[in-house]
C-alpha distance (Angstrom), angle and dihedral (degrees) to the residues before:
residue distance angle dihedral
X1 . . .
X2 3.74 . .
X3 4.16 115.4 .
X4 4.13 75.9 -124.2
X5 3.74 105.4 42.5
X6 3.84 120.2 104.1
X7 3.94 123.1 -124.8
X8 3.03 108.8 -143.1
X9 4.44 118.5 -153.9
X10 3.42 151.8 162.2
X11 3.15 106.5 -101.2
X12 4.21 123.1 -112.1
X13 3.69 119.1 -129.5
X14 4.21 89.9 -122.4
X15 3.94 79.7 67.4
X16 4.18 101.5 64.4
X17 3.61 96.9 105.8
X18 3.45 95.2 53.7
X19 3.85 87.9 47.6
X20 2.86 92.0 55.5
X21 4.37 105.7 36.1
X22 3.87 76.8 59.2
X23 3.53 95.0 60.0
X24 4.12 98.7 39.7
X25 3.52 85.0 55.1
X26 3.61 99.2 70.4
X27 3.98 101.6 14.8
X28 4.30 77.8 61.7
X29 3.79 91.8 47.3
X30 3.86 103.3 48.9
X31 3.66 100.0 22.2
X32 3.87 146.2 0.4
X33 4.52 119.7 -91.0
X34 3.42 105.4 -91.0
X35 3.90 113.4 -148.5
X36 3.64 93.7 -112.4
X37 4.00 89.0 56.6
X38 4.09 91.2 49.6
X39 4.16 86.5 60.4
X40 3.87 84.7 45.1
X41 4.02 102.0 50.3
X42 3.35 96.2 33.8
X43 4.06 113.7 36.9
X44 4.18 93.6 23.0
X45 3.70 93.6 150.6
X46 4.02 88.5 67.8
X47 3.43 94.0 23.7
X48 4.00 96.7 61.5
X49 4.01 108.1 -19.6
X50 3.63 101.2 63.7
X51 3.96 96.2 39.0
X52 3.78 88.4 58.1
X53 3.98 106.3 -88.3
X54 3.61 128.4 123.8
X55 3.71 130.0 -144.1
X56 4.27 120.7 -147.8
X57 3.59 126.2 -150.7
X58 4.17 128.3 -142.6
X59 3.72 107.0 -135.1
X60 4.06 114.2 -178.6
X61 4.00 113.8 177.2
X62 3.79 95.0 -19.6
X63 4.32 91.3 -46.1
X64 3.53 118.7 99.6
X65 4.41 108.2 -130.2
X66 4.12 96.7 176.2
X67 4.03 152.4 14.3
X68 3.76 136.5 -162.3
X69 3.55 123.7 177.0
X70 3.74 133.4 -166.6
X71 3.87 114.2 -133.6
X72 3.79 122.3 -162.8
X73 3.80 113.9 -114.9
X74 3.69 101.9 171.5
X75 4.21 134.6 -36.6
X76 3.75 106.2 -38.7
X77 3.67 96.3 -0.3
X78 3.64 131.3 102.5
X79 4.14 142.9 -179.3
X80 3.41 109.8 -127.1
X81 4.07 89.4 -151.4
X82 4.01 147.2 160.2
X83 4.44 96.6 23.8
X84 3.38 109.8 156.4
X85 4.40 132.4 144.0
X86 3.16 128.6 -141.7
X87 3.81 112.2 -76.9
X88 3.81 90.7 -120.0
X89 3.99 89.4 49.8
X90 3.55 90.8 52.3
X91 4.11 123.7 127.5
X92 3.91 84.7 16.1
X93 4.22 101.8 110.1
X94 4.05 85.6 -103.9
X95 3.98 88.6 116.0
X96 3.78 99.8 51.3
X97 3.69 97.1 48.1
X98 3.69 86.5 52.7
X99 3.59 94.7 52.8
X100 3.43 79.1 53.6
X101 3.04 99.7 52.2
X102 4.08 88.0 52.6
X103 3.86 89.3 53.3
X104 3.81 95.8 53.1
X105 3.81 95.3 49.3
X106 4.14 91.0 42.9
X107 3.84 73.9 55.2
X108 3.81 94.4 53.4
X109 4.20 90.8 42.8
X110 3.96 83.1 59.6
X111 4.22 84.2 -125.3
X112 3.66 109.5 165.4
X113 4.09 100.3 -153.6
X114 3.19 131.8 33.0
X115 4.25 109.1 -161.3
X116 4.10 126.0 -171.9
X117 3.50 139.7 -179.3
X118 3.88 130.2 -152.3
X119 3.77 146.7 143.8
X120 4.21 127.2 -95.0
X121 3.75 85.1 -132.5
X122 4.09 94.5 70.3
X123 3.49 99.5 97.3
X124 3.81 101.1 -159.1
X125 3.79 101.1 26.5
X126 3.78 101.8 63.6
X127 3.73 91.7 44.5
X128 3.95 89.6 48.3
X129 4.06 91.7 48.6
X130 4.20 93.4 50.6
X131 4.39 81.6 47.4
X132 3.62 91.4 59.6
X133 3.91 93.5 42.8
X134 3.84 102.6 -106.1
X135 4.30 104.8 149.3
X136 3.40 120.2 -151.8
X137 4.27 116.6 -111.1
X138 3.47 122.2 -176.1
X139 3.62 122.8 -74.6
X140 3.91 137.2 -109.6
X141 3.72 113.9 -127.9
X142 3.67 86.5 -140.8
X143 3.38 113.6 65.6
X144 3.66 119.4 68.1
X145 3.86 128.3 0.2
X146 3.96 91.1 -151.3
X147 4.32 98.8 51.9
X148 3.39 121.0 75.5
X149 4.08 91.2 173.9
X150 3.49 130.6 74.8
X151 4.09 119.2 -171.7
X152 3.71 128.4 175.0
X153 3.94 134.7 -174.6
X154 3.54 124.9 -165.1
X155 3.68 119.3 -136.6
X156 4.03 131.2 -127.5
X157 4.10 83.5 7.9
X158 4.24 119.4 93.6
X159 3.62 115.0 -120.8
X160 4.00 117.4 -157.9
X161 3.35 116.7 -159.7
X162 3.93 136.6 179.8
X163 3.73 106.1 -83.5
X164 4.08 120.5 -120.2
X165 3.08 133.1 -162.0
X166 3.92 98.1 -106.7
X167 4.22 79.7 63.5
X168 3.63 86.5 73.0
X169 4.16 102.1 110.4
X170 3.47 86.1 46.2
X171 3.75 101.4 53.7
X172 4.08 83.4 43.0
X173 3.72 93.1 49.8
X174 4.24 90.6 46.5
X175 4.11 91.8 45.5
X176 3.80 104.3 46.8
X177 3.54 89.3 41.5
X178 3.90 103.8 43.6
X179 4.09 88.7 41.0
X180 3.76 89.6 49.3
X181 4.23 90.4 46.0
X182 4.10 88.3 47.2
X183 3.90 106.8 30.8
X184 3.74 96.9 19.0
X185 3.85 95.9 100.9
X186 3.67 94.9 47.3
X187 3.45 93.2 67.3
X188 4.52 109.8 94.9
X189 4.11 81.1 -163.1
X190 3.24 129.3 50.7
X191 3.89 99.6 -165.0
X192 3.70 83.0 58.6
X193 4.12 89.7 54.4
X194 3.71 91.6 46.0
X195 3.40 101.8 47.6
X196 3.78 89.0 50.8
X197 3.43 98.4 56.6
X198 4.14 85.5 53.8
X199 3.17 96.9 64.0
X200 3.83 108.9 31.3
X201 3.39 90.9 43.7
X202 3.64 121.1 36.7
X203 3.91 118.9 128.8
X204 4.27 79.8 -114.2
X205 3.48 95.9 50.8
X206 3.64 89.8 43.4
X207 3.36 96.2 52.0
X208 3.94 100.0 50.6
X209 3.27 86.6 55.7
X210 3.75 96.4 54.9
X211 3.99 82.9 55.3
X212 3.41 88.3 58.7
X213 4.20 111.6 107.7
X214 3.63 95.7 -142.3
X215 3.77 99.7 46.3
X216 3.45 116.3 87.0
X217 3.94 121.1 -172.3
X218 4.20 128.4 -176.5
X219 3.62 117.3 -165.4
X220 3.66 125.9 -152.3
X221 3.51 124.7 -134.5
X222 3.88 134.2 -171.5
X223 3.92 127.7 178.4
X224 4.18 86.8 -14.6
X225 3.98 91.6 -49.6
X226 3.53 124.5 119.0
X227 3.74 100.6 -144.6
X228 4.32 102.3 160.1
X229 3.68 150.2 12.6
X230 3.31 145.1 -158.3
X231 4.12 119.7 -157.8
X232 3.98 123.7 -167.0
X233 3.68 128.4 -174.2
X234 3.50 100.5 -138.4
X235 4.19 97.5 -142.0
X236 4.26 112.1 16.3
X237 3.55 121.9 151.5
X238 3.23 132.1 -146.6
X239 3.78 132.5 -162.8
X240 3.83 99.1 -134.7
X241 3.76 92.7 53.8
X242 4.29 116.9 74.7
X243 3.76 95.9 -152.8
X244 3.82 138.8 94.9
X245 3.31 102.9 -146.4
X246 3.95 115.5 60.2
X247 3.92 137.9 126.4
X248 3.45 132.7 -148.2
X249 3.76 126.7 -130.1
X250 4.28 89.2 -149.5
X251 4.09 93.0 172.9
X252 3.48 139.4 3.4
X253 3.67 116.4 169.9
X254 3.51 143.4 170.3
X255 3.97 139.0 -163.6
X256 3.41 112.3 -96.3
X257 4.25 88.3 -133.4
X258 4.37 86.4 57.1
X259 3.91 99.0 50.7
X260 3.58 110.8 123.9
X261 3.79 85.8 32.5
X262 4.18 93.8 101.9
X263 3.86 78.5 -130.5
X264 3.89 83.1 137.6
X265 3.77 91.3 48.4
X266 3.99 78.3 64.0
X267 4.07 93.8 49.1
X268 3.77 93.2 39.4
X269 3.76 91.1 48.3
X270 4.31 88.6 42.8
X271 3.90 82.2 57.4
X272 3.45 105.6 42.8
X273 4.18 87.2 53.7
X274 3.66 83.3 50.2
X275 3.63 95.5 53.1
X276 3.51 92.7 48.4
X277 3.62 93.8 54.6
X278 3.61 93.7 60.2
X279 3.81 97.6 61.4
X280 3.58 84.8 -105.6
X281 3.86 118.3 169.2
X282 3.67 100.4 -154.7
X283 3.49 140.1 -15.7
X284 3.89 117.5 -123.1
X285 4.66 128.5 -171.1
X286 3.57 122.8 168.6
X287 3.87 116.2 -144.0
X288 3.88 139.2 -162.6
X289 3.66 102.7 -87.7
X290 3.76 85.1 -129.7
X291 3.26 99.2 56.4
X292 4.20 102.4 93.8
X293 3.14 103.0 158.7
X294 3.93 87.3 59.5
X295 3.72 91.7 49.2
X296 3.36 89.6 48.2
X297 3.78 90.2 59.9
X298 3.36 95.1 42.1
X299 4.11 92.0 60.1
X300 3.81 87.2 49.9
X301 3.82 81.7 68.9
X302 3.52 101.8 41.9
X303 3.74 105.5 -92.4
X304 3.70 124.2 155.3
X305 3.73 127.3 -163.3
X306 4.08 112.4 -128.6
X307 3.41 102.1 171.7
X308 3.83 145.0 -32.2
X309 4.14 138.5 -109.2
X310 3.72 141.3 178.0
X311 3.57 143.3 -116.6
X312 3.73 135.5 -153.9
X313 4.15 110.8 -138.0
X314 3.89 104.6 171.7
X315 3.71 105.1 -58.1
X316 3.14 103.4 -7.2
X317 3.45 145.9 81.7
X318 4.24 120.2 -137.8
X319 3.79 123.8 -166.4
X320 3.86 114.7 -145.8
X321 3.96 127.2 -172.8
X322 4.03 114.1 -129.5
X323 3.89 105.2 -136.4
X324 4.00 122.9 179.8
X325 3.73 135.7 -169.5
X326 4.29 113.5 -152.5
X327 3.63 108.2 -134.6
X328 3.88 85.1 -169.9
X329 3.85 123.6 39.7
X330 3.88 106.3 -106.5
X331 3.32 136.8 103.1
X332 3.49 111.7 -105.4
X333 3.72 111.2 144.4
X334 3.74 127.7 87.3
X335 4.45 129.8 177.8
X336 3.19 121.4 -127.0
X337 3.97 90.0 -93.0
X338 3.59 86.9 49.1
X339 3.87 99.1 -108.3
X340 3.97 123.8 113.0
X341 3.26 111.3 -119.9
X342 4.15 118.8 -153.5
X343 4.24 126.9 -168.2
């Protein structure tokens, strides 16, 4: 194991003062122990153990930093509750993975829904939460005095949510590597593939054009990974196309891992509901005329090919279908040569 890499454990009874030190620590620095926290730092074996919930352990080089625990609410749902690190291993990544960490065994315990509560004021938690692709529901007036937020994820389903810009890494990650796994072996050279991928999709590149008003991106989620995403430009014109009011489906990509998943059935559906909120005519994408099994998606949702164009990457020269899908019945698209052409 790496000196950096975070064991994650069930926890051992002998360790339920330093479950619960961790937790006093911050609950005493932000806010004020609620009752419902004293029964769950200080008898957690009723509390969560014995009422079906498990509680996970950080250990870094032999110390352990955090905790999360997952607290039974009701059949198939479950409080992801009391995570905190270490002060001094704050800001360092050790929170996410054990959120992680949480997911994958809620994943394991067959739960359904995980639920949490927290406070707009946290300055790293609620950012963290939206990263891993918990959405915020409305909240119970019940539950805590302190939390004025109430998120939930559902397990074993995808969740696509609107992009933001703090989802930037994560688009980059999912672009350069699902263009490299799809398009990679068309390249002849490689310099021209890398070099690409630098520019199109690094995390500041990416994250400009999240910024950018008429972009629109959805990011799909599944058991608190982002694994695809789907990016629109809201208004883009294109010369084959006699109609003001079209969209383009730029990107829509998927981890390799997740194909087969329909997880871009979700995307493509996302931004055709987009689309159609705009006003927006039609939708039209061009794609890599070798690229069948994308075309053969594509037709699934309607898409018709009306002509073709080319693009310069490097040295060399890449011939792309354009395909559109009407939103409205009329006929609006025209080829180059003026004749519609249908596959």
């Amino acid at each position: 194991m790496n000196e950096d890499e975070l064991n994650i454990r069930d926890w051992i009874p002998e360790e339920k003062s330093l479950f619960r030190e961790l937790n006093m620590g911050w609950l005493m620095h932000y806010f004020s122990i609620e009752p419902i926290d004293e029964f769950v730092l200080f008898d957690p074996e009723k509390a969560i153990i014995e009422q079906g919930g498990v509680i996970l352990m950080g250990e870094l080089n032999g110390e352990i930093v955090g905790t999360v625990a997952l607290r039974k609410q009701s059949p198939g749902i479950f409080e992801l509750t009391k995570m905190t690190i270490r002060e001094d291993r704050r800001g360092q990544g050790y929170g996410e993975r054990l959120c992680l960490g949480a997911i994958k065994k809620a994943c394991d315990m067959r739960i359904q829904k995980l639920v949490l509560y927290s406070h707009s004021k946290l300055p790293e938690a609620i950012p963290l939460y939206h990263k891993l692709g918990f959405r915020e529901v409305p909240k119970e007036d019940d539950v805590y005095a302190r939390c004025d937020i109430k998120m939930e994820m559902e397990i074993d389903r995808p969740m696509i949510i609107p992009a933001k810009p703090l989802h930037a890494p994560l688009l980059s990650q999912i672009g350069g590597s699902s263009f490299a796994d799809a398009f990679g072996m068309h390249f002849i050279s490689k310099p021209d593939l890398l070099n690409y991928l630098d520019a199109t999709y690094s995390s500041s590149r990416i994250a400009a054009s999240l910024c950018k008003p008429n972009n629109v991106f959805f990011l799909a989620y599944l058991n608190g990974l982002a694994i695809g995403f789907i990016k629109l430009k809201k208004r883009s014109l294109n010369k084959l196309i006699d109609e003001e009011k079209q969209t383009e489906l730029q990107k829509i990509y998927v981890l390799t891992p997740y194909h087969g998943m329909k997880i871009a059935n979700e995307l493509m559906n996302s931004g055709l509901r987009m689309a159609e909120s705009l006003g927006s005519k039609l939708v039209w994408l061009d794609v890599i005329i070798e690229n069948k099994k994308a075309i053969r998606f594509y037709h699934k949702f309607g898409f018709k090919r009306i002509g073709h164009h080319e693009f310069q990457i490097g040295s060399q020269l890449f011939h792309y279908h354009v395909m559109i899908k009407q939103l409205h019945e009329n006929n609006i698209c025209r080829s180059i040569n003026g004749e519609l052409q249908q596959q």
